[in-house]
Legacy VTK file of the C-alpha trace (Angstrom):
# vtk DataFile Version 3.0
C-alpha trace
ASCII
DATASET POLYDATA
POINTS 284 float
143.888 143.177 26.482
141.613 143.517 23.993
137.965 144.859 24.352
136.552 141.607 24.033
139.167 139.895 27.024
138.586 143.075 28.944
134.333 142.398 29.151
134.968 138.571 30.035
137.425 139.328 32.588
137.383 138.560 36.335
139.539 138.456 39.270
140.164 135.372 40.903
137.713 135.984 43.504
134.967 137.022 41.056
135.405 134.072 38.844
134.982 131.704 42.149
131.420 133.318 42.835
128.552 132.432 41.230
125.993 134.689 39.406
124.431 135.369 42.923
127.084 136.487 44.521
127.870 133.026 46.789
130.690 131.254 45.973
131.125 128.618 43.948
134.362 125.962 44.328
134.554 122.952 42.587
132.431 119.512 43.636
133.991 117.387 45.815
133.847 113.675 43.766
133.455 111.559 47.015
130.185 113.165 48.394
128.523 112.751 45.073
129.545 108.725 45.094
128.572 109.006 48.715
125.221 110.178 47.789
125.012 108.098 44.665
125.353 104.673 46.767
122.896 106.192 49.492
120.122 106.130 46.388
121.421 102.762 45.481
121.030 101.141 48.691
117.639 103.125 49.691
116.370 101.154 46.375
117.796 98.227 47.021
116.163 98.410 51.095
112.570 99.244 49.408
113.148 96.213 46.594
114.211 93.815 49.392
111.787 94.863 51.942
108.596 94.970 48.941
110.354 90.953 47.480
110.281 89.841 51.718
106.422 90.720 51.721
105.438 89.406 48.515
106.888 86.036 49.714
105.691 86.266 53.353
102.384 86.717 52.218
100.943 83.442 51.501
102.601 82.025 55.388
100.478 85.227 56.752
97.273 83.811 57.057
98.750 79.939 57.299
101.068 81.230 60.677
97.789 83.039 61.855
95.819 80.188 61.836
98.276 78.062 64.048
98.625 80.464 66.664
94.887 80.266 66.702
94.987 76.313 67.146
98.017 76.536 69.404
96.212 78.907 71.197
93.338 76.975 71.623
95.306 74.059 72.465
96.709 75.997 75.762
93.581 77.038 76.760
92.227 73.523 76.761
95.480 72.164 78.466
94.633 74.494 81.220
91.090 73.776 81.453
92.466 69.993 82.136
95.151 71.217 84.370
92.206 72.883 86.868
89.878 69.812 86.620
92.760 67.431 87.285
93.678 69.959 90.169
90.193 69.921 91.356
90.305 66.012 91.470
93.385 66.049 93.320
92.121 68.600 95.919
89.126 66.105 95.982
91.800 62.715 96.547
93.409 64.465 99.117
90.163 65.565 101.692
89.314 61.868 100.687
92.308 60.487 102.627
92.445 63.071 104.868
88.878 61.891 105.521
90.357 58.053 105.554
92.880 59.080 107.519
91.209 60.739 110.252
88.662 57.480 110.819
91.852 55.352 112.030
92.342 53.782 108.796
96.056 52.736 109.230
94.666 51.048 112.677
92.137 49.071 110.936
94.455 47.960 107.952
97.000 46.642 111.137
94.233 45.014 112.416
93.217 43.461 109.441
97.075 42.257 108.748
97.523 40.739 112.153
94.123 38.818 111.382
95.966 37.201 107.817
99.377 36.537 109.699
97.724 35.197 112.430
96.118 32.773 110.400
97.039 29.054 110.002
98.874 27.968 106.875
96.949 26.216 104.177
97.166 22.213 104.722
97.205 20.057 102.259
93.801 18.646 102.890
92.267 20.597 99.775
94.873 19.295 97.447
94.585 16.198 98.460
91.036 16.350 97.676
91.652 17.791 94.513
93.788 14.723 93.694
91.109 12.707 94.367
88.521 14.456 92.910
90.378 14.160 89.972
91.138 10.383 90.031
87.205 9.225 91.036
86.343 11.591 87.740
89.036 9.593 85.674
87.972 6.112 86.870
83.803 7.130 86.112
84.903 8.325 82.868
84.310 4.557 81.654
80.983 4.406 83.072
77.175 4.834 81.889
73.797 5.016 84.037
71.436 3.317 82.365
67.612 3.849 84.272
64.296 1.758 83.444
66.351 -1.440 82.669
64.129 -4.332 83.926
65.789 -5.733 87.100
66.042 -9.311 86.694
63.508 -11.418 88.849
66.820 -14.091 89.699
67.426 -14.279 93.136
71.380 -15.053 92.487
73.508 -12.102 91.939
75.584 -13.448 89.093
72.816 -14.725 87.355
71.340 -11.217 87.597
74.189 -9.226 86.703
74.769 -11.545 83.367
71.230 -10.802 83.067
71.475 -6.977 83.002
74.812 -7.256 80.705
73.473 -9.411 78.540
70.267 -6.619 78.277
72.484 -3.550 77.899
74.790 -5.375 75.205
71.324 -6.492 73.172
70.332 -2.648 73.122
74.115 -1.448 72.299
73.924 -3.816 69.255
70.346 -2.104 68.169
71.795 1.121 68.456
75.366 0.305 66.745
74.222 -2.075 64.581
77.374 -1.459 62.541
80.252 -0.896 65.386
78.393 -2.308 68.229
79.894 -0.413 71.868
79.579 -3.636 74.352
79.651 -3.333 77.953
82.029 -5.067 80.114
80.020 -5.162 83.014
76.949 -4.049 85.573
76.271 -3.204 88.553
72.416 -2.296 90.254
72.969 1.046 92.787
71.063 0.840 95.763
68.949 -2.116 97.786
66.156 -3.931 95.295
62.975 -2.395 95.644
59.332 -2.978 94.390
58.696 0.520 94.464
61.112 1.258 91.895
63.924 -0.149 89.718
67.433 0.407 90.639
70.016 2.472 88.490
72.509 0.488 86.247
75.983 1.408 86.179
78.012 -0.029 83.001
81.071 -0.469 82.967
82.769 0.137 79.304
85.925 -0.599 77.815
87.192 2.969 77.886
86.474 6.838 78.380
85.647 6.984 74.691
83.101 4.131 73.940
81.562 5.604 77.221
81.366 9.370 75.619
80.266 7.783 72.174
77.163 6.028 74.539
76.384 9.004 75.981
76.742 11.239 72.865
74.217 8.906 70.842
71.907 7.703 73.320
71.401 11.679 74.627
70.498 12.881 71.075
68.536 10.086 70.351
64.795 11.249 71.726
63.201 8.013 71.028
66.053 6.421 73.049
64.493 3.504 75.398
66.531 4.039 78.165
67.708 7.058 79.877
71.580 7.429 80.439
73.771 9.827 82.015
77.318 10.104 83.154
78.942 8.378 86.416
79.205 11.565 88.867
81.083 11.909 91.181
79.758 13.362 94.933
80.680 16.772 94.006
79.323 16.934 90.713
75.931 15.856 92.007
75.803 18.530 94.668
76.866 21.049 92.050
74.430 19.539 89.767
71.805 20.305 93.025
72.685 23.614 93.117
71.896 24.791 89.670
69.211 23.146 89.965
67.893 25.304 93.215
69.037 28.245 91.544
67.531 27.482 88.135
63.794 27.067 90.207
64.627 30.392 92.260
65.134 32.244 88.593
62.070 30.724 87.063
60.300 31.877 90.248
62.020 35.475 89.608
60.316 35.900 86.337
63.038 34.336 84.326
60.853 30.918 82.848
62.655 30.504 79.680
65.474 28.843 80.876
67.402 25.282 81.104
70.242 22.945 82.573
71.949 21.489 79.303
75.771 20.383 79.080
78.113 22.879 77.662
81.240 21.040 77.108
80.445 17.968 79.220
79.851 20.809 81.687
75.762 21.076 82.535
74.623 25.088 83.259
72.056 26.844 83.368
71.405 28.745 79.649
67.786 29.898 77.525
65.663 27.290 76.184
66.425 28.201 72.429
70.004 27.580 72.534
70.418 24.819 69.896
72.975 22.103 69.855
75.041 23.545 67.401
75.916 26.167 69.868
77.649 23.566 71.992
74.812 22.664 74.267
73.339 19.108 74.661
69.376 18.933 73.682
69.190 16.396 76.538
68.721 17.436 80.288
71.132 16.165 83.059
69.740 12.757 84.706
67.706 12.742 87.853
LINES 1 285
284 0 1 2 3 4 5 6 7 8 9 10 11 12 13 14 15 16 17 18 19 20 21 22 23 24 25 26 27 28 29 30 31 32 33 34 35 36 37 38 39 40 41 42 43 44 45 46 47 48 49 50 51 52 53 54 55 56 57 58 59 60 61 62 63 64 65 66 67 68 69 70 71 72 73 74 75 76 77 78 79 80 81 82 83 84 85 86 87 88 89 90 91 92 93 94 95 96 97 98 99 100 101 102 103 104 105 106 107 108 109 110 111 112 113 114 115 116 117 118 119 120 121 122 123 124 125 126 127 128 129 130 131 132 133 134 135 136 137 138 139 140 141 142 143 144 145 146 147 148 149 150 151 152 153 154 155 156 157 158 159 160 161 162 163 164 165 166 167 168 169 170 171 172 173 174 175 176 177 178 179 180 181 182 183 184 185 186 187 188 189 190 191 192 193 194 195 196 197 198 199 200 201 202 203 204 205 206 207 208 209 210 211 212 213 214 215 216 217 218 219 220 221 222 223 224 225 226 227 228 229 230 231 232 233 234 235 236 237 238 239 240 241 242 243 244 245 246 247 248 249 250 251 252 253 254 255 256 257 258 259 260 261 262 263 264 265 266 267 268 269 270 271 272 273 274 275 276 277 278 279 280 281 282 283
């Protein structure tokens, strides 16, 4: 060997140690990829993780606030759920309460009472019936008060009189489509002390309703009118009539009996006909 070869040369074991003294072999290729794709992930981790809270970021505060409401929304559920509990607890001393004063005993009682009852006759329907016919028959008539009773002592002469009167004052009133009566008839025995009611008979419901219409809104009418009641509508007529003084006497003064739909009640003063009431008072 030269003197050059022989400076540079080394065993086999010196050439596989390092300047130190420690060994050095050759590096294995698969731990360095190993450790290469550790680094590679560990980025890609941090990248993912750091992109993940970028985008959650925004929802943060969003997802916060309906926890809040939700939260909220429990709490007042629950608040309901005690009162409702409360109320319960309250229903149930309150038939423990009902219970305990025999209450099942007095709703027997009570039940014996209705089944021991009798049946419902037919007495009020009938009645009904009737009630209902009389109002359709009167439904033609007119009351006509003040009309001079005539001084003949005949009763057809008298009655022709009092037609012949009414028709006379129809034609005044209708002078264009005169409503003429059919007939008369006086209510009640001839007095001196007073003059007798006139019932008139008219064709049919309507001319009757057009009388009553006219002759009612008509304040500088001659002769009073009203409809042909029947015994029921007169009491109930009586009654508002009671009632309507006991209310004035109450403190109530502003008030009236006018027709609402052929119907007379008891309303203010200031209602005005075009509210559907009739300026003119039911008929003594």
């Amino acid at each position: 060997m030269s003197k050059a070869v022989r400076s540079s040369w080394r065993c086999v074991d010196c050439r596989g140690a390092t300047r130190d003294g420690s060994p050095s072999g050759p590096k294995d290729p698969t731990s360095q990829n190993d450790a290469f794709l550790q680094s590679i992930f560990l980025k890609m981790n941090e990248q993912i993780a750091q992109t993940i809270r970028q985008e959650l970021h925004p929802f943060k505060e969003e997802i916060t606030q309906k926890l809040t409401a939700m939260q909220t929304s429990i709490d007042s559920c629950s608040d309901q759920y005690m009162s409702l509990s409360g109320e319960l607890a309250s229903l149930r001393e309150e038939l423990l309460s009902l219970k305990s004063d025999n209450l099942q005993a007095r709703v027997k009682t009570l039940e014996d009472k209705f089944s021991a009852a009798p049946p419902p006759s037919g007495v009020d329907e009938e009645a009904l019936f009737s009630e209902i016919e009389d109002r359709r028959r009167r439904s033609q008539n007119v009351l006509f008060f003040n009309v001079p009773e005539s001084s003949s002592p005949n009763p057809s002469i008298a009655a022709s009189e009092d037609l012949s009167q009414v028709n006379n004052y129809m034609a005044s009133v209708f002078p264009v489509d005169p409503v003429l009566a059919q007939r008369g008839l006086r209510l009640g025995k001839r007095s001196e002390a007073h003059i007798r009611p006139l019932k008139i008979v008219f064709p049919n419901s309507s001319a009757a309703t057009r009388v009553l219409s006219t002759l009612r809104s008509n304040k500088s009418a001659v002769f009073p009118v009203s409809d042909d009641k029947t015994l029921r509508q007169r009491d109930f007529l009586n009654r508002l009539r009671t009632e309507l003084t006991q209310r004035k006497e109450n403190g109530e003064p502003h008030l009236t009996i006018r027709y609402v739909s052929g119907v007379p009640r008891i309303v203010p003063a200031t209602h005005q006909k075009n509210e559907g009431h009739s300026n003119h008072p039911p008929a003594p």
